[in-house]
C-alpha positions as CSV (number, residue, x, y, z in Angstrom):
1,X,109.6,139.7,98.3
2,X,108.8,140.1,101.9
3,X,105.5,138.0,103.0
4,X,103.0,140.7,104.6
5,X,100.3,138.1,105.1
6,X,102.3,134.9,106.4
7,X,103.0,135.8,109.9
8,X,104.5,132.8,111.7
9,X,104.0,129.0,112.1
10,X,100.9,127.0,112.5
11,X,102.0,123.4,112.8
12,X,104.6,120.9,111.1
13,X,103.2,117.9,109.2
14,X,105.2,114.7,109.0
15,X,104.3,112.0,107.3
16,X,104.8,108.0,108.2
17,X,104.2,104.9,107.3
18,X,103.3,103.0,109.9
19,X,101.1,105.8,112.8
20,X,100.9,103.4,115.4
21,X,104.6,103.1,115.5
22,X,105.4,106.9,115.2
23,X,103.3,107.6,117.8
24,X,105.0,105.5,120.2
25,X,108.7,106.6,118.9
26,X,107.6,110.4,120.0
27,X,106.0,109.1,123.3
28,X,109.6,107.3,124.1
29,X,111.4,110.6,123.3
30,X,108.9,112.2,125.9
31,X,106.4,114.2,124.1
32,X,102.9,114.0,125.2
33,X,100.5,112.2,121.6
34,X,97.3,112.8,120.9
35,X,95.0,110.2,121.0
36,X,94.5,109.1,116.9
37,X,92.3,111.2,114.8
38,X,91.0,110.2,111.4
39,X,90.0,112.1,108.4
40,X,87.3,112.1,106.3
41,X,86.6,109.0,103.9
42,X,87.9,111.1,101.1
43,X,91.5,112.0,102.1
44,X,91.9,108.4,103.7
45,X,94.1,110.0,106.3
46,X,94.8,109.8,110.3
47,X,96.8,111.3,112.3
48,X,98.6,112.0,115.9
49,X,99.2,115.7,117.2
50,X,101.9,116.6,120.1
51,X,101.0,120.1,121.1
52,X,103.4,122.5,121.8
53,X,101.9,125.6,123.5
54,X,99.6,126.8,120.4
55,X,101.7,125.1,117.6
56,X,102.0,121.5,117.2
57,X,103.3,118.5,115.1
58,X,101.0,116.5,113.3
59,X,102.2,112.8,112.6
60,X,100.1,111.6,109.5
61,X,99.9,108.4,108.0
62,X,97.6,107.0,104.6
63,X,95.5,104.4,106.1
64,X,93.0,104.1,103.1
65,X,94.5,104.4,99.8
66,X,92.5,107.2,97.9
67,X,93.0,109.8,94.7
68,X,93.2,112.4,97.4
69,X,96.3,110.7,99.1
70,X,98.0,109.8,95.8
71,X,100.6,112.5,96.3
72,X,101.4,111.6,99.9
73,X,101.9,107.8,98.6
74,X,104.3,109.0,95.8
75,X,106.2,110.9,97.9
76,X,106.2,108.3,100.8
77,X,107.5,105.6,97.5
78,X,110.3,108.2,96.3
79,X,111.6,110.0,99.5
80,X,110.4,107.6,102.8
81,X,108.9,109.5,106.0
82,X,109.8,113.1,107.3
83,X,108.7,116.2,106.5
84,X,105.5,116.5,104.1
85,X,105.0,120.2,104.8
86,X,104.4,123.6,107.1
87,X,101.2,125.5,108.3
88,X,102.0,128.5,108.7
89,X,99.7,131.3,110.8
90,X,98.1,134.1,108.3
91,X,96.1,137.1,108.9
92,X,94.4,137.2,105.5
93,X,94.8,133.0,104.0
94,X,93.8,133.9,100.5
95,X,96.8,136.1,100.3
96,X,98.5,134.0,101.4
97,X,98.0,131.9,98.9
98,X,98.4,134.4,96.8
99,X,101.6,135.4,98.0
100,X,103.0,132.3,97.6
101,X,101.8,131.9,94.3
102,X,103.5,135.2,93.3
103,X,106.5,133.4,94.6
104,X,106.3,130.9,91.5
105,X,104.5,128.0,93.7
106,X,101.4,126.8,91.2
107,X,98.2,126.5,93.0
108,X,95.3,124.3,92.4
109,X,91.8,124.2,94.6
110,X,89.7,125.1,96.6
111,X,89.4,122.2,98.2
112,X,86.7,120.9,101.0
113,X,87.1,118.6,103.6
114,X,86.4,117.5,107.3
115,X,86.9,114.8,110.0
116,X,85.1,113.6,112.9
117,X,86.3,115.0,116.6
118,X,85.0,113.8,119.6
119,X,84.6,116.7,122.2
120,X,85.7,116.3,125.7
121,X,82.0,115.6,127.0
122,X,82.1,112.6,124.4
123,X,79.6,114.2,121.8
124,X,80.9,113.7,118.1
125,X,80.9,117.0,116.3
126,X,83.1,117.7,112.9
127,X,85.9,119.7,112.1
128,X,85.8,121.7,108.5
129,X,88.8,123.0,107.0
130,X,88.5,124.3,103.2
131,X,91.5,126.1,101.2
132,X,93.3,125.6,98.4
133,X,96.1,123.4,97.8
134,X,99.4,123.6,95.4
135,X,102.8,121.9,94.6
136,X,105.6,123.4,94.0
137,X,109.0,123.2,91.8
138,X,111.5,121.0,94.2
139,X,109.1,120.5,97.1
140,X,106.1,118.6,97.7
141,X,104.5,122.6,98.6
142,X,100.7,122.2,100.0
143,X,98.6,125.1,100.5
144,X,95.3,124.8,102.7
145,X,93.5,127.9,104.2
146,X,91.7,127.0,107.6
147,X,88.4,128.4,108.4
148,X,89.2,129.0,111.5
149,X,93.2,130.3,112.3
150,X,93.4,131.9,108.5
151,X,96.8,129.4,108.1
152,X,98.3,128.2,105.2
153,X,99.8,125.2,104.7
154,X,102.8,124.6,103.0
């Protein structure tokens, strides 16, 4: 079944254990890191972008144990670093979503969340992002509509 609301790739998420020490590796191989960005209390996240033109790599690490991250733990216990999963660019999110669901992928959500973000004339706004997430059969499969791009993740 061909996807008519997916229409290309957002951003790649990989996940590691230690962020201060993935975010040097990258530097070494020559990319350009962003400074560290941390997520909301909830999610118990940071993270490290490279940009790459519009698309980027996200480099995300659990740095607060929380029930939000639990998956991201288990998966870091059972499989180790690497890929945790895709974003990819939609014109309409929800069907996305739903798209992949028809797919066989179970969904659960919505879910709610933000993180701080300094702008570049040093005043502290936040980012909102809410969306739905899933899992699916053989992969740890996340789904997240932005409010902003209309991207999925996966």
């Amino acid at each position: 079944m061909p996807l008519k609301s997916i229409v290309g790739l957002d951003h790649v998420v990989i996940l590691v254990r230690d962020l201060d020490h993935a975010s040097a590796a990258w530097r070494r191989l020559g990319f350009t890191v962003a400074p560290r960005g941390t997520h909301s209390a909830h999610l118990g996240t940071a993270n490290h972008t490279i940009m790459l033109g519009a698309d980027y790599i996200e480099l995300i690490a659990v740095v607060r144990e929380t029930p939000r991250n639990a998956p991201s733990r288990a998966l870091l216990e059972q499989r180790g670093e690497g890929l945790e999963r895709i974003a990819l660019t939609t014109i309409d999110a929800a069907a996305g979503v739903e798209e992949i669901r028809a797919l066989g992928h179970a969904g659960l959500g919505p879910i709610d969340f933000g993180r701080p973000v300094t702008l570049p004339d040093g005043r502290q706004t936040e980012a909102r992002m809410a969306g739905r997430r899933g899992t699916g059969a053989g992969a740890h499969l996340r789904l997240r509509a932005s409010h902003t791009a209309g991207r999925v993740d996966c």
